[in-house]
Structures are given as structure tokens and as C-alpha cells.
N, C-alpha and C positions, 0 to 999 in steps of 0.2 A: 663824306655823306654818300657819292656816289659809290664807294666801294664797301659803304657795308648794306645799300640798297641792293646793292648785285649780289653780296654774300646771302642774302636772306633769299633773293630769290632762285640763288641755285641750290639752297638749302629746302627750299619747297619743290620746286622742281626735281629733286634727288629724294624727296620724301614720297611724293607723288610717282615716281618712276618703280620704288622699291615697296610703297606698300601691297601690304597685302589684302588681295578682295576676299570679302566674306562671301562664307557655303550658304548658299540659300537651299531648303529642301526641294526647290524648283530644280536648279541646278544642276540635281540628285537623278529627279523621279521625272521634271519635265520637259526640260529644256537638252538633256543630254550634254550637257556641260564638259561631263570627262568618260563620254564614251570610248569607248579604245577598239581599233579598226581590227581585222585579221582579215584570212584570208580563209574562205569557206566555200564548201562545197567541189572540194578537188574531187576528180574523179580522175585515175590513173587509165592509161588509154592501155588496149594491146602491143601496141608499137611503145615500147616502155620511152623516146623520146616524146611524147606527147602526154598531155596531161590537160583534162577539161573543164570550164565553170561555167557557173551561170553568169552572167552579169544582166541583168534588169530581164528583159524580155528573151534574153538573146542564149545561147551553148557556145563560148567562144572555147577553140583550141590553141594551146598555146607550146611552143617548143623547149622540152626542159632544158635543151644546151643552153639557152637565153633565153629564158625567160619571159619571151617574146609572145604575143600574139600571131600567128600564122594562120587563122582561117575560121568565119564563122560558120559551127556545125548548121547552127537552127538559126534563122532571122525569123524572131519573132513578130516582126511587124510585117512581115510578108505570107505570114501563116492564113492559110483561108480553109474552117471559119476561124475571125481573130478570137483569137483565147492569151491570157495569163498564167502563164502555169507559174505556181510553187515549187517545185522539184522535179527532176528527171532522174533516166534511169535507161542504160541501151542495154541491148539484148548481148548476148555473147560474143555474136559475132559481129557486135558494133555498126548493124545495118540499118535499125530500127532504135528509137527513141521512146521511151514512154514516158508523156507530159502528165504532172498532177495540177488539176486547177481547183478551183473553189475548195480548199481544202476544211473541213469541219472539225475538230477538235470533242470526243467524245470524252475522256477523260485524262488523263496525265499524258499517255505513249496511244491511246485508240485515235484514231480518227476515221471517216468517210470521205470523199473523193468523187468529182469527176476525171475520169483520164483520157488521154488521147494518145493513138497511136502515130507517129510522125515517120514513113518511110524515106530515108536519107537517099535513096537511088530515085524515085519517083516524085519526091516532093511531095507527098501526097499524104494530108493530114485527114483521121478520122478518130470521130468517137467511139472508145470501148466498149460500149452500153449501151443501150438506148430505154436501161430500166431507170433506176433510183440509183445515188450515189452507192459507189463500189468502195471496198479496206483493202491493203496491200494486193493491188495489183502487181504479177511477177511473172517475167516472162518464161516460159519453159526455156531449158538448156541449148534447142536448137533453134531460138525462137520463132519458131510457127504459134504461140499458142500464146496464151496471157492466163492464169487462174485469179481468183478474185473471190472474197465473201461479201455477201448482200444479204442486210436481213436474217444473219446468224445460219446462212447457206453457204455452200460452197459451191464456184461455179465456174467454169474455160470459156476461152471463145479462142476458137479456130480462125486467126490472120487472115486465112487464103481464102475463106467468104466472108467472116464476123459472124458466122453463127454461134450462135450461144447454146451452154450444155449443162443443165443443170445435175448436179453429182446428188445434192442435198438436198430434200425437200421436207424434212420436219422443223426444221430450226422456229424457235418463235422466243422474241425478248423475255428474261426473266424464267426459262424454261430448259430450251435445248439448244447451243451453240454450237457449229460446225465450223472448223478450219480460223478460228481465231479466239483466242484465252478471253477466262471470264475476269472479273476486278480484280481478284486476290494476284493470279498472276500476270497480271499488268503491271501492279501496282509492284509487287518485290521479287521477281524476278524478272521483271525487262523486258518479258516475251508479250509480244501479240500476236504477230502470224502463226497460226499453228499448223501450217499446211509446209507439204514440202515436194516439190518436184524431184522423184528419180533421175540420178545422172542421163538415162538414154530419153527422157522422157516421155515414156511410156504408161509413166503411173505418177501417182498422187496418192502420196501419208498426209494424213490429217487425222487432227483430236477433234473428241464432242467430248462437251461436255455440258450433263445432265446437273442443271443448277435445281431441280424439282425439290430436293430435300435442304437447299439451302436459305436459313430465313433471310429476311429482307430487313433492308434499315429504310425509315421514311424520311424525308426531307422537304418540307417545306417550302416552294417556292414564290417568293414576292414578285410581281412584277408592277410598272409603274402604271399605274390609273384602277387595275385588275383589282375587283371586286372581292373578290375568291381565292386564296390562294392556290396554288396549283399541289397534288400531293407527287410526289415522285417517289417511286419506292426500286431498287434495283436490292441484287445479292449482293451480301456483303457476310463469308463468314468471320465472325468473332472468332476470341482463342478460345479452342476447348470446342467449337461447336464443329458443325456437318460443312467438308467440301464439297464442291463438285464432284461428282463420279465421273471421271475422264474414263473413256477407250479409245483405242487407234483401230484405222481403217485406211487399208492398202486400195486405192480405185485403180483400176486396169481400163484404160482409153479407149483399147480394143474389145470390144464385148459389152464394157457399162457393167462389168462384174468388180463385186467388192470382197474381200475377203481380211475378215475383223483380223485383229491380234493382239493378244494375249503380252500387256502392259508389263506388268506381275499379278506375282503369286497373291503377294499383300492386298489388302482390300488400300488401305491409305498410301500413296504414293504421289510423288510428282515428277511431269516432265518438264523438265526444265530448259532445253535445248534440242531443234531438231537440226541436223546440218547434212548437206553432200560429204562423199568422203572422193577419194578418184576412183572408185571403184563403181560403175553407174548403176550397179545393182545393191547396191548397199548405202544405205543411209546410218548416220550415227544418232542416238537417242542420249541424255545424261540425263539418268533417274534419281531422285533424290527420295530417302522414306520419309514420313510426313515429321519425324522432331528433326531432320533435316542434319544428321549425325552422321549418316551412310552415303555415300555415291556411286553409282551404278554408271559405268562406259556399255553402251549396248551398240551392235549391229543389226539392223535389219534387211532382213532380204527380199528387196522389194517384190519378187517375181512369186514367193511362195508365202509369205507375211511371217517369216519366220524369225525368232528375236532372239538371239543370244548374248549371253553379258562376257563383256568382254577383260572388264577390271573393275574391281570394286575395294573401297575405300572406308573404312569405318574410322568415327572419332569418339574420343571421350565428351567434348563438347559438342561443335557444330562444323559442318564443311561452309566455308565463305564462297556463297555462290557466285562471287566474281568470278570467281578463278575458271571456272566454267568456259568464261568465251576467250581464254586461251589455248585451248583443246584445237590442236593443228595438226593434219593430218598431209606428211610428205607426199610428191607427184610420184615417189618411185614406189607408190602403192604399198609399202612393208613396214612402214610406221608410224607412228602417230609421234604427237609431244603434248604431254599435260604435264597441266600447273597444279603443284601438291606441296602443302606444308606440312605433311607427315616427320619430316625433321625439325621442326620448330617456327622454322619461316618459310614464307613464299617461293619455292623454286623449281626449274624445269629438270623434268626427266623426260628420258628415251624409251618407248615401248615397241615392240613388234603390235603388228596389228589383231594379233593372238591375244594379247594382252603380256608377254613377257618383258619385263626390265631387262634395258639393254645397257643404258648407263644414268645416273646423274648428269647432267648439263650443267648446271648451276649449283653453288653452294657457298657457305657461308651466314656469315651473324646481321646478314639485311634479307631486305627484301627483292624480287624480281617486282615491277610494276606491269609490267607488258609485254607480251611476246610482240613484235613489230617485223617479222618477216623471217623466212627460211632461204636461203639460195642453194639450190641443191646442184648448177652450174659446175662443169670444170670437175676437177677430181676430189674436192674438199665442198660441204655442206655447213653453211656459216647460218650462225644463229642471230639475230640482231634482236633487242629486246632494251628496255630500261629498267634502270634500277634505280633504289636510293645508296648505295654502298657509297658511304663515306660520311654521309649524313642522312637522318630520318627528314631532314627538312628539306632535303635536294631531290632533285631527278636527272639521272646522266643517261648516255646511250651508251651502249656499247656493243660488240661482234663478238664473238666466241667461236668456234668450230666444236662441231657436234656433238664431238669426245670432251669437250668440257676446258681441251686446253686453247692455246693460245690466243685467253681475253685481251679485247683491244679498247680502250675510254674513246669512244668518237666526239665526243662532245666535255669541253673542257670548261666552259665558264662557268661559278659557281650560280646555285639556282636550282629553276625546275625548267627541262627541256619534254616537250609533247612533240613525237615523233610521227610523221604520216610519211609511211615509206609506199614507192612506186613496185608495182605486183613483180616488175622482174628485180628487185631489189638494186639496181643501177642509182638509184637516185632517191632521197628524202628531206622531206619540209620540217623544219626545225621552227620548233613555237616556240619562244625560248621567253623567259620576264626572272627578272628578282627582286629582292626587295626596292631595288632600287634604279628597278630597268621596267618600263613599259613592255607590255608583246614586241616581240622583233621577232616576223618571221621569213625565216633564209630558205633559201635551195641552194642544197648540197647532193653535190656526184658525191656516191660513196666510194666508189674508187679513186685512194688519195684523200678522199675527205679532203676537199675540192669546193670550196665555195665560188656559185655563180651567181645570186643574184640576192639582193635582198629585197623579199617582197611585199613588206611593210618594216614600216620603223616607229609609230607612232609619232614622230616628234613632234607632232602638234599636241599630242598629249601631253609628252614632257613638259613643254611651254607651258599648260596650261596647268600644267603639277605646280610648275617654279610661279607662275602669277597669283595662285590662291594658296601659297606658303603649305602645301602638301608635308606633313612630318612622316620623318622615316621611321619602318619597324627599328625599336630596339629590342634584342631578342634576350630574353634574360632566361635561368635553370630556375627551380627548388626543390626541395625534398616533400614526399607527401610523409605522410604518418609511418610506414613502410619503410622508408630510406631512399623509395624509387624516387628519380631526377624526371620532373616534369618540367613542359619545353614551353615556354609562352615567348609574345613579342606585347611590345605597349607602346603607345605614340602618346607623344608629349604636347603639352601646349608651345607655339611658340613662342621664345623669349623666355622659355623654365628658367625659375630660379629656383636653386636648393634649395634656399630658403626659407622656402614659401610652403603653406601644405596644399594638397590639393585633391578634391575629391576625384575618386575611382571609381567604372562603370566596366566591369568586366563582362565580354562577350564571350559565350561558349556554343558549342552544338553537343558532344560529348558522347554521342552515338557509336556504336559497335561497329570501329574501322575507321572511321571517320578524319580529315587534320583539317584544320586549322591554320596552326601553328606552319608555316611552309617559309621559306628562300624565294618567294615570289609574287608578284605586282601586286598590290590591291587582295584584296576578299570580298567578293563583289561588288553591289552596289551597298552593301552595308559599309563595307570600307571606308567608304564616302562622308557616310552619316558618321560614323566614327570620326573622321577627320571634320566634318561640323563641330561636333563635341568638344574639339583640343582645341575649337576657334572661343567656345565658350569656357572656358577656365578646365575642361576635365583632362582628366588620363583616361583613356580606354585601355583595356590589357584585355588578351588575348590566352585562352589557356585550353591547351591538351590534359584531358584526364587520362588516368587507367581505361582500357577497354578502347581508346582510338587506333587508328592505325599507323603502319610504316614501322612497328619495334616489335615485328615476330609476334607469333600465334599467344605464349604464355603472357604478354602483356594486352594483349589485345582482349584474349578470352575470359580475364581474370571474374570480370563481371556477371559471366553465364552464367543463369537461374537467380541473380540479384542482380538485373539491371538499376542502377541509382545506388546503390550502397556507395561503390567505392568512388564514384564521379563526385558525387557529393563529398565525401570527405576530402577529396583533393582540391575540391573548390572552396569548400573553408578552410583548407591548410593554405592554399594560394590565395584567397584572402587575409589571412593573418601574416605571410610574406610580406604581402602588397603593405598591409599596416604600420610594419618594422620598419618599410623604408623613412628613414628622415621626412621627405617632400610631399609624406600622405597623412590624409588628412583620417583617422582611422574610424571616426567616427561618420564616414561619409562613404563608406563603401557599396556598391550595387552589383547588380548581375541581371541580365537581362537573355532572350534567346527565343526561338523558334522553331516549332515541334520539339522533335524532341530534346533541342535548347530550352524551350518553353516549359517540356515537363521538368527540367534539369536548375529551371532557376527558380521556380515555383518552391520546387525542393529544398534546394538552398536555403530558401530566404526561411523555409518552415522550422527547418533542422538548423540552420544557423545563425542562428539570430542576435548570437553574441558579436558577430561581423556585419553579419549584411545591414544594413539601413534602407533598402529599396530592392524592388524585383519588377520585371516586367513579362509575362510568358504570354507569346503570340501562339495560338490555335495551338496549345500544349495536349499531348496525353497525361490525365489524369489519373487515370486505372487503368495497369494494360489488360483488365480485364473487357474493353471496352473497345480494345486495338485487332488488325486480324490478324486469321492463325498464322500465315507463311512466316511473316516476321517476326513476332511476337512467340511463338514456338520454336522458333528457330535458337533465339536468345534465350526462353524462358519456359522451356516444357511447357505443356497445359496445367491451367490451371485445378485440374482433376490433381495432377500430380503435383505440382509445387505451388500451391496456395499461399504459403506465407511469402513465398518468393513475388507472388504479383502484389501484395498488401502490405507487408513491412514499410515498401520505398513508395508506397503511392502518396503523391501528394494530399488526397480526399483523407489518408489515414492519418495524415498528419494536421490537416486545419487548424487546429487549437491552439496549435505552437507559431501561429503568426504574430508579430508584434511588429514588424516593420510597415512599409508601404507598399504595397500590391493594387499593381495594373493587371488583370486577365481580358484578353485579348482575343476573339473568335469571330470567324465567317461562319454564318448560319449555311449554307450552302457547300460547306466542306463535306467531299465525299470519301477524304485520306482521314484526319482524323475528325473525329463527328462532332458536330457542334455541343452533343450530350457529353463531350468533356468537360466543358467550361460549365455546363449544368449542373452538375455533379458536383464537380468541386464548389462553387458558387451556391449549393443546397449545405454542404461540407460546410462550409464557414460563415453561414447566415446560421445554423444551429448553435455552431459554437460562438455567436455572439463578436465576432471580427466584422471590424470595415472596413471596406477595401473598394476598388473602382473597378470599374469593367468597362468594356466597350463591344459592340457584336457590329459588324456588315452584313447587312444582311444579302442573301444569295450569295457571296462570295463564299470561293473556292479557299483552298488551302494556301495559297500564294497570296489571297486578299489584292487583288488587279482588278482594274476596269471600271469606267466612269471616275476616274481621280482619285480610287480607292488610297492607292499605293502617297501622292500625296495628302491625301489626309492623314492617314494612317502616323507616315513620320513627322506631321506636324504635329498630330496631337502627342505621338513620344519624346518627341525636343522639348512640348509644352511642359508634361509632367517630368519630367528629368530635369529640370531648372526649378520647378517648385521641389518637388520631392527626394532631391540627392543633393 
């Protein structure tokens, strides 16, 4: 008796030890359950053995031989007056600090600012303003100076008193903007600061731009007790309508003279990038025409405002304005290196600063991901950069010299590795995860490829993977309609049995460039919820359409002037894959997604109805007639010129053909895509006599955050996914 009392209870005890806890959406969204640590905010010191962070209040410096801590730059609790800052930033010559505190968040990438200046010799902390919060504050090159925009102005302040000098004085919201980009390029090419310090500092380039001819979108806003709503109306062009009218404007310090210059010729045009080059009278511009097909390398001279192009690029479809802030420009003044996939895929060439081809860098049937440093040291000039070669689903490092030969693999574990290399190229921070490895991030000496320390491991994550039965990607292939081999992964419930069938909720984004599909940890916080889902009987699968990225330009661009055609067919062909399998249940299949996953599974469930049985599209675009130009022209001419191309694949065109279950999904407060999506579509299928369910947040942004948004949100989508799939 006593021996089968003690089997029983080492048999609970052993049950107890190895079960597995369930995902709660808390877990998820609130409690940060499987947050995963890194290492942030490195900032590379001059002395290439040093390298600097914030850590809470504090600027500590640390030694890259070990790793180690060696000296706090800024003691934040000793700072007088006390401030909090968000972010820093030292002058050139690493003598001065610039603190950002109260930091305000205007839209995706804009935000306002108070900053302060902290001199490291003096101790001696002051405020850069004493107006209204200031936008990218930036020190001049020798920093005596700081410039900043306030109020859609542009404005300095001279260190050696804090006087203030205003450049700019028409700017007013909704109107005329100086030295910082309006929504559109915020929003799709990346840019805000639009201001740029000459190398000697002696001048300041900066855009206006004249939003006066551009219409307005309104917005609604609720707030709690508030009688009235509030109306908010900012610029927002649509595809097909009126930009901004941008000019440039060279200011001269000495004198308070300005002297315009002459963009282009074209009335439609964008700047896209302003940068220093080492030559401190010349700055680099990369102009784009406005269906974003051409690219333009230009020089400007700061001293005369004079603009010459230096290389220019034409495409059949579209130039990938990523590639843009690979554009590096050598210390030995005579060359540049830009990223062009004129050969098919992503790779580097060698230019004279003339604009002449010197050589190819890079070549082959992958891609370049990133240029990651030049070392122009010693008699050979080494290029360090990542790629995917070997797989679309990996990321490696590697070295090359200049001429193209002798590539070196620095990084060997299979995966995706994110490189943050030190400015004299001696040493880089390897972010490395796969499918089946948390973040692990190392410091490595590049000479030798030399590992010294490891500066996270997660392994409290790992733990906490292995305690709540976390399933692995399995990555499967299939053919679309086409013959092309489309790349997914899928997580299983634990305990699969063949057997058994089991219903499918397929996640996509499906956007022009985009993966997914990757050799690496997790996929965000959605990841999460996905692994909820395998806790509740599903499979999730995971799928790259046509038109994403990492497989060369002709795969990626297939979609130009029909975005949704072919994502869509890949998605019912990978749904009917998923069907075949024995273990699925084919009558049970969904799709679900976000932006433009949301317009992409809306679609789906319209157009394939003979698979899908459910859909869920969060803050989807419904007609890119609806969406703005940068992007939406980029992929799809104007609607002036290719109309059937914005209405063939809209989901509004297709309403009728719903017969599944549809959740639409919208933040009234969306400034990316407009809450008159879901309107639209929701007007679309109450005509054609379909029910379906909706939900709106109101005031919330396109991320749908804040006040418990985020969990609500995947509570009520766990709730409908157990009723409706």
C-alpha cells in the first residue's frame, strides 16, 4: 500500500512539475510575461574601445575589451535642475551632452521635446529653450550651436550665451512648415528632420513645405466627460491628389542671408534623404519623382546653393526606398557606395563621387540587407554588410574588400543576426535569435572574430518558453498557381496527433517587401497570441505571398499596379495546401491580419470563400483610393492612371462575395489608415445585405494602445475565434 501511495504521488508531483501553464491574453499585453531583454541604446564612443548607454537616469561608459563598466558619463541624480531625460546625444567632439525629457509623441516618427544641454567639463546642466517644446534638436559639427524647429520654424541657439536666432518666421500648423517633413513623409519615407547642418558649420539646408493646396482629413475626437467632440483636421494627401510644394533654402550664419535652390526642374518631386558627405561644403540630397520609379544622387554646395545630380537611376516599376539609407559616402572623399537592384537583387556598387561606376561590390541570386560599415584603415578598404545568401529566411554577416573579392561569413549560426558595428569598425554587437534561440546579444572584436562577452542571453525567457509549452516554427514550402515555392512556418498544438483534424487560422501582412516568414525568435507580440491559439486546439500557419521580400526585385515587384491580385491567390492556394494536409480540418480554415494584413484577409475571405470560413481585418485599407500618395503611388501609379488597378482588388468591390464570418476591426482616431475605411467597406456590405460584426475604439491610433485597449482588443479576438472557427 505504501508503495503504490508513493507511486501516485510522484506520479502528481511529476505531472505537476511538467505541466504546462496556460497563455492568458494578460500574459500577452499585461503582465509582460515573455518579454525578451536586449541591449539598447549603444552609442559608439570616438575612442573606438568605448561604447555608451543609458541605464535609468544615468550615461554609463563601458570598455569594449570587457565588457565592463568603467565610468559614469552623466549621474543623473546629481544633475541640477533634476530632469529625466528619454534620450541622449554628444556633440562631435564628445564634450557636451544633449538630454531629451518629456518627450511628446506627435505622430508615428514626429515628436516635441524639452532638452537640455549637459557640459561634461563643467558640470554644468542648462535648458535649450526657454520657449515651447522644441523637434530634433542637433548639434552643429563643432558644437557650439544646437538648431531645432518650434512651431513649424526653424531655429539655433548659440552655447557660448544660449541666445536664440530665429531663421524661420512664417511657419504656422496646417500651412507652412520649415525644417521638419509634413505627414505623408513621415509616414513612408522615415524622414522628419528636414534640416541639415553643413560640414564647417557655417550654414543650414532646410525644406518648407507649403501644405496650402493640400486637403485635409477630419477626425473626431472623444474624450472622457467632454461634452463636444473635439474636430481635428491636419494634411493628409490621398493617391492621386495635391502634395506639399517643397523648396530648399541654404541660411548663411554669417550675415542671416538665405539663398533658395532650385530642387528640380519637375513641379512633383521628393526629398527623400538629406545627409553630410566629408566634404563640409557639400551635402548629399536623394530625390525621388513623384510615381517614385527614378532616383536622383545630388550634391549641394552649400556656400553657392548650387545642386547638381550626380547619379540617377530609372525603373520599370518602383525604386525601394529602403535602399536609400545605405547611400555611404568613404573618409577618403572620392567615393560613395549605393544600394541598387538594377541587377535583379539588392547589391552594392562603387561610384566616384562624380557619379562614375567603379566596380560592383556585391553580387549574386540574394540579397544585401545592410551596409554595416567601411574600414578604409591600412592598405585594403573592407566592406561589412548583411545578407540573406543561403537562405531568404536567414541573416549572416559578412566582410568583403572593396573590389568585390575576398568575402569572409563572420557569423555562422543559422538564423537572423542584426549587426551594430563600432564607427572605427574594430568591434560589433551581434543580435542574433532563431527559431529556436531567444535574443542573444554578443560583443565581438572583428579582428579574429573574437568573441568577448555575452551581453544578454534571455535565459529567463527560455525558461519561461519551456514552462508554458511554447511550440516550435515548422517551416513548410508550396507552389502557388504559378509554380513559385512560397515559404510559411505553422505551430502546432501540443500533443498533435495526426490523427486528429484540426482547425487553421492563418497570419499574414503580405505588403510590398515585407517577411514574415524568418529563422528567428518569435514575431512579435502576435507570436504570443498565436501560441495562445495552439493552447486552444488551433494551428496557426504563417505565410509569405508574391510581392514580399528577401527573393530579388522580379519576385517582390510582381504585384506593381495590382496590389492584392496575386497575395490573394497565394493565400487561397496556401489555403487549400493547408486543406490537403491529413491533420486539417478543411472546413475550418481562417485568416486574419493587420493593415495592410487587414485589407489582405478581408480579401481573402471575399474572393475565397470556397476556403476561408472566417476573417478578421484590424484597421484594414479598403480602397487605396483612400490611402496616401507616397505609398500607394509608389506601388500603384494614380488612380488618374490606373483605376482598375485600385478597384479590381478592393475589398468595398468585392462585398457581395462574403459568405464566411467577418470581424472588421477600426480605431476612430487613426491618422495612417482612416477610420473611413472600415466605413466604406461596412456601407459596401450593409447594401449588399451581408452580416458581419465590427468593433471601433474610439480615439485610438493605428496600433489601437492605451487605456487597455491592446487587452481588449485580443480578448475579444480569442472570444470570436472559438465561436467562429
Amino acid at each position: 500500500m505504501k508503495k503504490i501511495l508513493s507511486l501516485t504521488l510522484s506520479l502528481f508531483i511529476s505531472a505537476f512539475v511538467f505541466a504546462q501553464k496556460d497563455i492568458t491574453v494578460a500574459d500577452i499585453y499585461k503582465n509582460g510575461t515573455f518579454s525578451q531583454k536586449s541591449v539598447y541604446g549603444i552609442n559608439w564612443m570616438n575612442d573606438g574601445r568605448y561604447y555608451s548607454a543609458q541605464e535609468g537616469n544615468d550615461i554609463v561608459k563601458f570598455d569594449v575589451t570587457t565588457g565592463e563598466k568603467v565610468e559614469t558619463i552623466v549621474d543623473g541624480s546629481s544633475l541640477s535642475p533634476s530632469i529625466k531625460f528619454n534620450s541622449y546625444s554628444f556633440s562631435d567632439d564628445e564634450m557636451k551632452v544633449l538630454l531629451m525629457t518629456e518627450r511628446q509623441s506627435i505622430y508615428r516618427r514626429s515628436y516635441k521635446a524639452e532638452f537640455y544641454v549637459y557640459d561634461l567639463q563643467n558640470k554644468e546642466l542648462k535648458k535649450l529653450s526657454k520657449g515651447d517644446p522644441q523637434s530634433y534638436a542637433t548639434f552643429s559639427p563643432d558644437g557650439t550651436k544646437i538648431a531645432f524647429v518650434r512651431d513649424n520654424n526653424l531655429f539655433y541657439i548659440n552655447l557660448g550665451d544660449m541666445s536664440e536666432v530665429q531663421v524661420t518666421k512664417d511657419g504656422k500648423f496646417n500651412h507652412i512648415i520649415h525644417g521638419s517633413t509634413d505627414w505623408v513623409y513621415e509616414e513612408e519615407l522615415s524622414f522628419t528632420r528636414a534640416f541639415e547642418w553643413s560640414g564647417d558649420g557655417k550654414s543650414l539646408f532646410y525644406l518648407t513645405f507649403d501644405e496650402s493646396g493640400v486637403k485635409e482629413y477630419n477626425m473626431q475626437v472623444w474624450h472622457n466627460g467632454q461634452l463636444y467632440p473635439e474636430d481635428y483636421r491636419f494634411k493628409y494627401p490621398k493617391a492621386g491628389e495635391d502634395n506639399s510644394t517643397v523648396t530648399g533654402t541654404v541660411y548663411h550664419l554669417e550675415g542671416n542671408k538665405s539663398t533658395p535652390v532650385e530642387l528640380s526642374k519637375e513641379k512633383e518631386f521628393y526629398i527623400a534623404r538629406i545627409k553630410q558627405t566629408p566634404d563640409p561644403k557639400v551635402l548629399s540630397l536623394v530625390r525621388l519623382n513623384r510615381l517614385q520609379n527614378k532616383l536622383d544622387i545630388l550634391h549641394l554646395n552649400t556656400n553657392t546653393g548650387e545642386l547638381k545630380e550626380i547619379l540617377s537611376e530609372k525603373y520599370d516599376t518602383y525604386v525601394d526606398v529602403d535602399f536609400v539609407d545605405d547611400l555611404t559616402y568613404l573618409k577618403d572623399g572620392k567615393h560613395f557606395i549605393h544600394a541598387s537592384e538594377k541587377n535583379g537583387y539588392k547589391h552594392l556598387y562603387l561610384y566616384t563621387v562624380n557619379g562614375e561606376l567603379k566596380n560592383q561590390i556585391t553580387s549574386g541570386q540574394w540579397e544585401v540587407l545592410s551596409l554595416e560599415g567601411v574600414d578604409e584603415k591600412g592598405k585594403k578598404t573592407t566592406i561589412y554588410y548583411t545578407s540573406n545568401e543561403g537562405s531568404p529566411l536567414e541573416k549572416y554577416f559578412y566582410s568583403v574588400d572593396i573590389s568585390g573579392k575576398g568575402k569572409k561569413l563572420l557569423t555562422n549560426e543559422k538564423g537572423n543576426h542584426g549587426i551594430g558595428m563600432s564607427d572605427d569598425q574594430k568591434y560589433y554587437i551581434d543580435y542574433y535569435s532563431s527559431a529556436e534561440q531567444p535574443l542573444r546579444v554578443t560583443l565581438y572584436r572583428t579582428q579574429g572574430n573574437e568573441k568577448v562577452k555575452v551581453l544578454e542571453d534571455n535565459k529567463k525567457l527560455e525558461s519561461v518558453a519551456k514552462e508554458y509549452g511554447l511550440q516550435s516554427k515548422e517551416f513548410f514550402t508550396f507552389k502557388t498557381v504559378d509554380g513559385t515555392a512560397l515559404n510559411g512556418y505553422m505551430l502546432k498544438p501540443e500533443n498533435f496527433d495526426p490523427t486528429k483534424k484540426y482547425p487553421v487560422l492563418i497570419y499574414q501582412y503580405s505588403g510590398p517587401g515585407s517577411q514574415n516568414v524568418l529563422n528567428s525568435w518569435g514575431g512579435g507580440s502576435h507570436y504570443y497570441w498565436h501560441q495562445m491559439l495552439t493552447q486552444e486546439g488551433y494551428i496557426v500557419a504563417v505565410i509569405d505571398t508574391r510581392g514580399t521580400g528577401g527573393r530579388g526585385a522580379a519576385f517582390k515587384k510582381i504585384t506593381y499596379k495590382q496590389l492584392g491580385k496575386y497575395e490573394v491567390e497565394d493565400h487561397i492556394q496556401g489555403a487549400k495546401y493547408l486543406a490537403g494536409l491529413p491533420y486539417v480540418d478543411e472546413g475550418r480554415i481562417g485568416i486574419w491580419g493587420w493593415s495592410y494584413g487587414g485589407y489582405m484577409s478581408s480579401l481573402a475571405l471575399f474572393k475565397g470563400s470556397e476556403v476561408f470560413k472566417a476573417a478578421i481585418a484590424v484597421a484594414p485599407v479598403t480602397n487605396w483610393r483612400y490611402y496616401d500618395t507616397i505609398y500607394t503611388e509608389r506601388y500603384m501609379d494614380t488612380p488618374q492612371n490606373n483605376a482598375s488597378g485600385y478597384d479590381d482588388n478592393s475589398p468595398t468591390t468585392h462585398a457581395a462575395r462574403l459568405k464566411g464570418n467577418f470581424l472588421l476591426i477600426h480605431g476612430t482616431g487613426d491618422d495612417n489608415v482612416h477610420f473611413q475605411n472600415a466605413v466604406a467597406l461596412q456601407n459596401a456590405l450593409i447594401a449588399a445585405g451581408k452580416q458581419f460584426d465590427s468593433f471601433y475604439y474610439p480615439d485610438r491610433a493605428h496600433g489601437i494602445y492605451r487605456d487597455n485597449a491592446r487587452m481588449h482588443l485580443f480578448t475579444m479576438m480569442t472570444d470570436w475565434v472559438l465561436e467562429n472557427l
